[in-house]
C-alpha positions as CSV (number, residue, x, y, z in Angstrom):
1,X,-26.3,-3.0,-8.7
2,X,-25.4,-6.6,-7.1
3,X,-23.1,-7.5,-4.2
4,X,-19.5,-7.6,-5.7
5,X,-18.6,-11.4,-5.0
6,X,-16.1,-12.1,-2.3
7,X,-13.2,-13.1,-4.7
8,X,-13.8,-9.4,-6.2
9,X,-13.9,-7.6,-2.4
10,X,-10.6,-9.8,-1.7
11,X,-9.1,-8.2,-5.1
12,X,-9.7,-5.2,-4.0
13,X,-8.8,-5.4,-0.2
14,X,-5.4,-6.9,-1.9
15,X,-4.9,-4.1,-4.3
16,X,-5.8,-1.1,-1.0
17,X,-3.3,-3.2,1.1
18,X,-0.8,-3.0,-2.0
19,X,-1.2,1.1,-2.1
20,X,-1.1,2.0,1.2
21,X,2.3,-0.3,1.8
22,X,3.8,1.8,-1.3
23,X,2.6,4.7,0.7
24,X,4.1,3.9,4.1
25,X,7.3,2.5,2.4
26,X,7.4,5.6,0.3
27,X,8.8,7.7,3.6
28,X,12.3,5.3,2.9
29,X,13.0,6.9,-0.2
30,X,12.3,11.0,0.9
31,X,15.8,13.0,0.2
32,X,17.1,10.1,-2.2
33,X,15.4,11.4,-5.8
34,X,16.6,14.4,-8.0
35,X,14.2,17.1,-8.0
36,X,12.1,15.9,-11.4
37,X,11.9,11.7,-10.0
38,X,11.1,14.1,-6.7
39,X,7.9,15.5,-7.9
40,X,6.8,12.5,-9.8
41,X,7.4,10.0,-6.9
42,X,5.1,12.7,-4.4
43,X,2.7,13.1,-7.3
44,X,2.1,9.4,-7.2
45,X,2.1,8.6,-3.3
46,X,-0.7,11.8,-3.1
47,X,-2.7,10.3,-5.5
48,X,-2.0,6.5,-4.1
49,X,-3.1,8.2,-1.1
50,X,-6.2,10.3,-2.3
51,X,-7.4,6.9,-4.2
52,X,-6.9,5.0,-1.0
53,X,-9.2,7.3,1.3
54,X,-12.0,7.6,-1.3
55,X,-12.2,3.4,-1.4
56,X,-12.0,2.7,2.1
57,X,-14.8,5.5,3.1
58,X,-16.9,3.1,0.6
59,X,-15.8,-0.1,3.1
60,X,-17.7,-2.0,5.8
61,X,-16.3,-1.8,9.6
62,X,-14.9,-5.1,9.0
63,X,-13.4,-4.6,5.3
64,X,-11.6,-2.2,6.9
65,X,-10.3,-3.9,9.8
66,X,-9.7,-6.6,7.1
67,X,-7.9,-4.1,4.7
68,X,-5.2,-3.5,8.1
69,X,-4.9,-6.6,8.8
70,X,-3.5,-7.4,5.1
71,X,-1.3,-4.1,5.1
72,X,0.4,-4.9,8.3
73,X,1.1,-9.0,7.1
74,X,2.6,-7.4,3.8
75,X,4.4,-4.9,6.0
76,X,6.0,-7.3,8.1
77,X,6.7,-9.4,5.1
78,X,8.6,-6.4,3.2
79,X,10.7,-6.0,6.8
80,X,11.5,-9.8,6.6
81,X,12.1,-9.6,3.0
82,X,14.6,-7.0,3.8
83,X,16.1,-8.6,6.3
84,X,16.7,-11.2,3.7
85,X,17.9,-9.3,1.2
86,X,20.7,-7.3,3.3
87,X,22.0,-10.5,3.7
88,X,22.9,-11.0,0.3
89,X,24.2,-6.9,-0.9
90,X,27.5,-6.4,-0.9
């Protein structure tokens, strides 16, 4: 099998960094669902989360630290996005 090409790792590190900030933004929404969104909304942050540690235990040292990198620039970019946006609810 060849070397995926660096535009496919970058897809991929995007779509991981993507997940796991669905995963660590999930926490905002615990106690707000009805017991049947409940269970679906858990359902999908395990598996986010199941799919996200079989994928990076398949990445390079540096992929990794890559992959973090990315998740904490789109996590501070959601909190300024936020910031943002409570600006403008009324």
């Amino acid at each position: 099998m060849s070397t995926p090409s660096k535009e496919h790792q970058a897809n991929v590190l995007i779509n991981l960094a993507v997940l796991k900030l669905f995963s660590d933004q999930s926490t905002f929404i615990i106690g707000e669902l009805p017991r049947e969104k409940k269970h679906w909304f858990n359902t999908t942050v395990r598996a986010a989360d199941n799919f996200i540690k079989e994928v990076e235990s398949g990445l390079s040292e540096h992929n990794k630290e890559t992959l973090q990198i990315l998740t904490d620039a789109l996590n501070n970019g959601i909190t300024d996005l936020k910031k943002d946006l409570l600006t403008h609810i009324s």
